[in-house]
N, C-alpha and C positions, 0 to 999 in steps of 0.2 A: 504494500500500500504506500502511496505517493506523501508526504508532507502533508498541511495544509497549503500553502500557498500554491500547489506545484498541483495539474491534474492531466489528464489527459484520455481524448478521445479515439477510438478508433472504430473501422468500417470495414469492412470482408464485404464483397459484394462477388456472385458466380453467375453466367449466365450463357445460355445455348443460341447460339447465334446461326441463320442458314450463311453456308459458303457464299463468300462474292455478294453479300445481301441478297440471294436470288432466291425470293419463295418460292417457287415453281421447283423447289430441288428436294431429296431427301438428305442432301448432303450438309453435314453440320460441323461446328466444332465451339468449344467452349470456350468463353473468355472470363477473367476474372479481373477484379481493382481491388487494390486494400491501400488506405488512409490514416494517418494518426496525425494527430492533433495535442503536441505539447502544451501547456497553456502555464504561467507563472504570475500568478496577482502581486503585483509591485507595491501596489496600496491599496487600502481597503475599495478605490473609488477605479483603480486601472488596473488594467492587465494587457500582458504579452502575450503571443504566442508565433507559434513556427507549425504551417500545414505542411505535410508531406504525402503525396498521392502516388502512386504507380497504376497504371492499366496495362492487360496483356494488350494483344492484335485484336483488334474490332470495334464495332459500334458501343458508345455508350456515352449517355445524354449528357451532355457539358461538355462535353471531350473535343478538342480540335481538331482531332486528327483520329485515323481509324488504325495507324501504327500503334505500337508499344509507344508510351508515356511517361515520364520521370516529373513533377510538379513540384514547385517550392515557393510557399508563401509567407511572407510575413506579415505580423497585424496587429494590432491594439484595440484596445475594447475598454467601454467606461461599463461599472460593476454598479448595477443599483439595486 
């Protein structure tokens, strides 16, 4: 278990996509993404954090691109 000021989230996501986007096919294959989300409360009123995302090959919603994906975000957030 994390601290208090220290938490963090994370996301598994799996999913069966048709080859080529072609519904017309029997042919599949699976892709997945997983996510974590450090997060450090600086004061009771802010916090930090640091996203970290990967996707395998394929479609999936927000994604730019239907390649493998490496994602890195930083960000700040007021705590009310």
């Amino acid at each position: 278990m994390l601290s208090p000021p220290f938490s963090l989230s994370s996301d598994l996501g799996v999913w069966q996509q048709p080859k080529d986007l072609d519904f017309n096919t029997d042919k599949n294959f699976l892709g997945w993404a997983v996510s974590a989300v450090p997060e450090y409360r600086v004061t009771d009123l802010i916090s930090g954090h640091c996203g970290l995302f990967y996707k395998s090959k394929g479609y999936q919603r927000g994604a730019s691109t239907l390649d493998p994906m490496f994602h890195v975000t930083l960000g700040a957030g007021l705590v009310y």
